[in-house]
Residue frames as qw, qx, qy, qz and C-alpha x, y, z in Angstrom:
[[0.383, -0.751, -0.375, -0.385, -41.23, -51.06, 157.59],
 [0.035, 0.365, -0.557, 0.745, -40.09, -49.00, 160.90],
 [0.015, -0.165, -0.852, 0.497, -41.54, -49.49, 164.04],
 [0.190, 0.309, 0.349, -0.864, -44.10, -46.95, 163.82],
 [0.471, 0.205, -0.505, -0.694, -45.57, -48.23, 160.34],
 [0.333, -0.061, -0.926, -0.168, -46.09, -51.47, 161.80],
 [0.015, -0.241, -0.632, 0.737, -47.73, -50.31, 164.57],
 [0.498, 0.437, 0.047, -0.748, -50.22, -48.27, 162.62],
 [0.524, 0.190, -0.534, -0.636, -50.53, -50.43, 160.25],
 [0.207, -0.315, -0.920, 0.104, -52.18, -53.45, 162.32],
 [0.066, 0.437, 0.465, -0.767, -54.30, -51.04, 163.89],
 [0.474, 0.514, -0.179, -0.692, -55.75, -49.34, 160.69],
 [0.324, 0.157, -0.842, -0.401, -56.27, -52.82, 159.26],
 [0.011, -0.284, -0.819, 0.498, -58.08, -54.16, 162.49],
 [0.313, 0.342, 0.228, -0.856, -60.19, -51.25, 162.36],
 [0.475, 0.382, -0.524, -0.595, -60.49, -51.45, 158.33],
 [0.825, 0.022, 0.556, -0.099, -60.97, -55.44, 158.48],
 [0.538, 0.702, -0.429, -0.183, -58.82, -55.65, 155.79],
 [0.638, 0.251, -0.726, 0.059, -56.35, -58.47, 157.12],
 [0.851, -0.368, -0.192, -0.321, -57.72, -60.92, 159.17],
 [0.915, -0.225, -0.022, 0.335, -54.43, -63.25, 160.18],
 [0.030, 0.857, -0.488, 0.160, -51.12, -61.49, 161.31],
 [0.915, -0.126, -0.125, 0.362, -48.00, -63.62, 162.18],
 [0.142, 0.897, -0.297, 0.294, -45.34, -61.65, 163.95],
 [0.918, -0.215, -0.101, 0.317, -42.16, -63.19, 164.85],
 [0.152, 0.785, -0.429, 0.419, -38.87, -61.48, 166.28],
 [0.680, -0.057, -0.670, 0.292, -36.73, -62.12, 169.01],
 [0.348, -0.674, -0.551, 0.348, -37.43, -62.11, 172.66],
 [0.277, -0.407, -0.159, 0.856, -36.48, -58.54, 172.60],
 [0.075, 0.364, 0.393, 0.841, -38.66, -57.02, 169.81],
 [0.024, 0.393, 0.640, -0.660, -41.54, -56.90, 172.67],
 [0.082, 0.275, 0.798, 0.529, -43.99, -57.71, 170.40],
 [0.206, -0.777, -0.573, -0.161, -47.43, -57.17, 172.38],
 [0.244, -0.633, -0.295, 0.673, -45.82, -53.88, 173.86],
 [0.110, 0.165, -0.327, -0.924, -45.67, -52.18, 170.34],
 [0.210, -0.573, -0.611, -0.504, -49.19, -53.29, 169.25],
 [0.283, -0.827, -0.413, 0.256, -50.44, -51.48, 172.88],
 [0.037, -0.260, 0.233, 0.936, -47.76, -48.02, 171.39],
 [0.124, 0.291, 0.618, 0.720, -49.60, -48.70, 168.24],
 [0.074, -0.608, -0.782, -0.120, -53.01, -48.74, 169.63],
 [0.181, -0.827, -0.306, 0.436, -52.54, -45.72, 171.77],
 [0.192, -0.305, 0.429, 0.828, -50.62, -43.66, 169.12],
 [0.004, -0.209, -0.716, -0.666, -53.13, -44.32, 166.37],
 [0.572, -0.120, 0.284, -0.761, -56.27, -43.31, 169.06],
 [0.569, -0.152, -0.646, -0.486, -58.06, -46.58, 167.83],
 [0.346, -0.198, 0.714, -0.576, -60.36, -47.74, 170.36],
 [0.858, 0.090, -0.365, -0.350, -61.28, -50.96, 169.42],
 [0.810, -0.502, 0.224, -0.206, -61.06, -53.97, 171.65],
 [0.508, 0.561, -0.644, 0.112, -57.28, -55.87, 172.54],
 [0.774, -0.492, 0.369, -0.149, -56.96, -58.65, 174.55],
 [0.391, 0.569, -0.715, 0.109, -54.09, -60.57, 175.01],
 [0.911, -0.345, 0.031, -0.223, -55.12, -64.35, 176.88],
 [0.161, -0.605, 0.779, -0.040, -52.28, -66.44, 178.35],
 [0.521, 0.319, -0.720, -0.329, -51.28, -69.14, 176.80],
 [0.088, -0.111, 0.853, -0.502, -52.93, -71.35, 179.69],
 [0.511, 0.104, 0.049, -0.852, -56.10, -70.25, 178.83],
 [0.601, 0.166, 0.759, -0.186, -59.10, -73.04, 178.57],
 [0.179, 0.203, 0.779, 0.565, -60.78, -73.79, 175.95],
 [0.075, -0.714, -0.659, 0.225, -63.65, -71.51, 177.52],
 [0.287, -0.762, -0.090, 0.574, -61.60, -69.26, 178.50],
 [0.309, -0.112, 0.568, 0.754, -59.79, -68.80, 174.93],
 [0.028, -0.604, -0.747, -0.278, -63.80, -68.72, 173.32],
 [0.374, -0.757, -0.459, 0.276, -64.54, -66.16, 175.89],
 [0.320, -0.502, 0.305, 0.743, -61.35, -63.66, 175.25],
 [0.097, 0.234, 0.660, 0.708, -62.39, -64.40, 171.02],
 [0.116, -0.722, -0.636, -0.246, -65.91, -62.51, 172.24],
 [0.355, -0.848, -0.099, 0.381, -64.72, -59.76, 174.35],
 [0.474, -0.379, 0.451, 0.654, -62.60, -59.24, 171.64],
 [0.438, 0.566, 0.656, 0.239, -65.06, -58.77, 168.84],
 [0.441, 0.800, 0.200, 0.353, -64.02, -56.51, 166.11],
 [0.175, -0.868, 0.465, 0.016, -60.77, -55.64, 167.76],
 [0.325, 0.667, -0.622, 0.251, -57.85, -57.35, 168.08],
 [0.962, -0.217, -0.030, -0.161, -56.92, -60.90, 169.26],
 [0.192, 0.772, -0.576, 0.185, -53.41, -61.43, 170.37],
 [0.991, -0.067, -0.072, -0.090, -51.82, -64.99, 170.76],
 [0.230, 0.773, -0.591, 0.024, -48.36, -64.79, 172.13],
 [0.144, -0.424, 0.894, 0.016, -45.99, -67.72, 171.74],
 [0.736, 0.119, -0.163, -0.646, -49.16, -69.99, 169.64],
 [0.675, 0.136, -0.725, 0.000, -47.44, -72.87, 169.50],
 [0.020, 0.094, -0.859, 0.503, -47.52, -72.97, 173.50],
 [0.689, -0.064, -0.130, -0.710, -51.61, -72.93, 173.35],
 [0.580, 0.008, 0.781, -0.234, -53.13, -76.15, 173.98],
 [0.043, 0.093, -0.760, -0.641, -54.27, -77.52, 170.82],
 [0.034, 0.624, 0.780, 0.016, -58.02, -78.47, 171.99],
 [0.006, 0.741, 0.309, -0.596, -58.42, -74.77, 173.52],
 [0.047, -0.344, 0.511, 0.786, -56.79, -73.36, 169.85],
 [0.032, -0.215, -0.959, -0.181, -59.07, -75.55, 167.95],
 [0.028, -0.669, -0.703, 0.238, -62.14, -74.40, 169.97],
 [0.061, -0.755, -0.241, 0.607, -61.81, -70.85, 169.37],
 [0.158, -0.080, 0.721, 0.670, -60.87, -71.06, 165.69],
 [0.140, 0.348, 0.905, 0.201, -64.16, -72.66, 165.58],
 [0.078, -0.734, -0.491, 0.462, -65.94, -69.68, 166.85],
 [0.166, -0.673, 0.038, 0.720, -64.03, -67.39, 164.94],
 [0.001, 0.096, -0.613, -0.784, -64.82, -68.89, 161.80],
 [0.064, -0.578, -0.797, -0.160, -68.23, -68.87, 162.67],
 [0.003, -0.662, -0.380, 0.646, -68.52, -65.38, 163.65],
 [0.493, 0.783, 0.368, 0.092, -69.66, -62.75, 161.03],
 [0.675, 0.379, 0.063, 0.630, -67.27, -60.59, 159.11],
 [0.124, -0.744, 0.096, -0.650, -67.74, -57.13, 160.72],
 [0.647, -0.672, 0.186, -0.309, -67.63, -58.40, 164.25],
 [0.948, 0.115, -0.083, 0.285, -64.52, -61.27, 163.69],
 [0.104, -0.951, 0.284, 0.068, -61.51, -59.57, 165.30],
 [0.634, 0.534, -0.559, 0.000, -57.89, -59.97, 163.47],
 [0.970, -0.126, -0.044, 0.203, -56.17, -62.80, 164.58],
 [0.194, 0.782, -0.508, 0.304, -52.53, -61.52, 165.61],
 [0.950, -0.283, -0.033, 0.125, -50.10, -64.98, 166.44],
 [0.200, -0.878, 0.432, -0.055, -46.92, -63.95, 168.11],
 [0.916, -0.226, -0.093, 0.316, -43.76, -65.97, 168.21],
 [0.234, -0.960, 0.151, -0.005, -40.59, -65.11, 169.89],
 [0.937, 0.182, -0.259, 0.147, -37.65, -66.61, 168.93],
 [0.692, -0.667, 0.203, 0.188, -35.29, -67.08, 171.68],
 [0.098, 0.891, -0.422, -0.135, -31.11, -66.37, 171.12],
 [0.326, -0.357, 0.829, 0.281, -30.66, -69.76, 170.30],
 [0.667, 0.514, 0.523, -0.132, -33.26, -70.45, 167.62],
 [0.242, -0.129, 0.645, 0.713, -32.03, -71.73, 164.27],
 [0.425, 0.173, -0.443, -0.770, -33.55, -71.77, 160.85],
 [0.243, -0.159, -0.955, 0.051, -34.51, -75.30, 161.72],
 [0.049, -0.289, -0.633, 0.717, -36.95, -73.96, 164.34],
 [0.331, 0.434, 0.155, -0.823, -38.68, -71.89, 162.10],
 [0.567, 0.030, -0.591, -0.573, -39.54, -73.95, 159.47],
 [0.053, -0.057, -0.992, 0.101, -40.71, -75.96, 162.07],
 [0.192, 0.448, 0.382, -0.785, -43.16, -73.45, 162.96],
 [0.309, 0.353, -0.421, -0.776, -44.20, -73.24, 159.39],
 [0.321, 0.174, -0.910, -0.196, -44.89, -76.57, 159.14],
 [0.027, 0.212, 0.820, -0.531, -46.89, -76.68, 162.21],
 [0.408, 0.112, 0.011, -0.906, -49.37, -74.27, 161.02],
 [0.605, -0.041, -0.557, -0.567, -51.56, -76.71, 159.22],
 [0.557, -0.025, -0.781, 0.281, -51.15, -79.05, 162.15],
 [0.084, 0.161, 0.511, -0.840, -52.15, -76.23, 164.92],
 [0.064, 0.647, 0.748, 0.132, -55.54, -75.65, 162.26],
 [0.196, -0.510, 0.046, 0.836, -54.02, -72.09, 162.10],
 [0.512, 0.790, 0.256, -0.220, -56.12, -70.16, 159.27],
 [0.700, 0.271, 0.059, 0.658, -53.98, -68.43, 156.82],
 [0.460, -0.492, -0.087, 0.734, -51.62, -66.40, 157.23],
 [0.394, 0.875, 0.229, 0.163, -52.60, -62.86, 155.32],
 [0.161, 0.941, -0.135, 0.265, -50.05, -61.07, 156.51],
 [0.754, -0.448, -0.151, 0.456, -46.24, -62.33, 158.41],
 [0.309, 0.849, -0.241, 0.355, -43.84, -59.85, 159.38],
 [0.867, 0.087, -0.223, 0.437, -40.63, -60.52, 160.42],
 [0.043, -0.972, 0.071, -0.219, -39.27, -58.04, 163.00],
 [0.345, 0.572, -0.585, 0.459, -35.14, -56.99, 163.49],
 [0.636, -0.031, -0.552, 0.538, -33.18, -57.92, 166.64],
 [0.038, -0.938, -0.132, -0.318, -33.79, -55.61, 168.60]]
């Protein structure tokens, strides 16, 4: 997939609610959450994107998953989250309703020393963060 497919294609899935969970990993340089904001504005879609910092409460994280309904939820670096505040807003999000539930898009960056080790750690974690599944990972170049 090129840049420009991936771009459009989270965007026309969001819209479409077609896949719910995204996992996008690359390294620091793929500047993940700057190509979903290309995508968004390239594709016209105007459907809510928010992007909370990984500080965020457990309010605040709840709060971002509602201002976000039926757009686009963006989690960069998940694994730095808190685990209560993750946890809380999961809850919400599998309790919201299917038209108004906005995709789930978890970011990781993998710094220029991360091994293979690293990432399967990340794999592993999922079940451990209470991370839905994953419907969709892509795996983006060096940039």
């Amino acid at each position: 997939m090129t840049e420009t497919e991936i771009e459009q294609a989270v965007w026309e899935q969001a819209v479409n609610n077609t896949a719910k969970v995204w996992l996008i990993t690359g390294n620091y340089g793929t500047m993940i959450a700057a190509r979903l904001l290309r995508g968004r504005i390239v594709t016209g879609m105007d459907v809510p994107f928010r992007i909370p910092h990984h500080t965020c409460s457990a309010v605040g994280l709840v709060s971002e998953l509602a201002i976000a309904a039926g757009g686009v939820l963006y989690l960069d670096q998940v694994v730095e989250f808190h685990s209560v505040a993750l946890s809380a807003m999961l809850g919400a999000w599998r309790m919201m309703g299917p038209a108004t539930r906005p995709t789930l898009i978890f970011g990781i960056n993998w710094g220029p020393a991360t091994t293979t080790q690293d990432m399967n750690f990340f794999e592993r974690a999922i079940p451990r963060l209470n991370l839905p599944p994953i419907d969709i990972h892509i795996a983006l170049p060096v940039a």
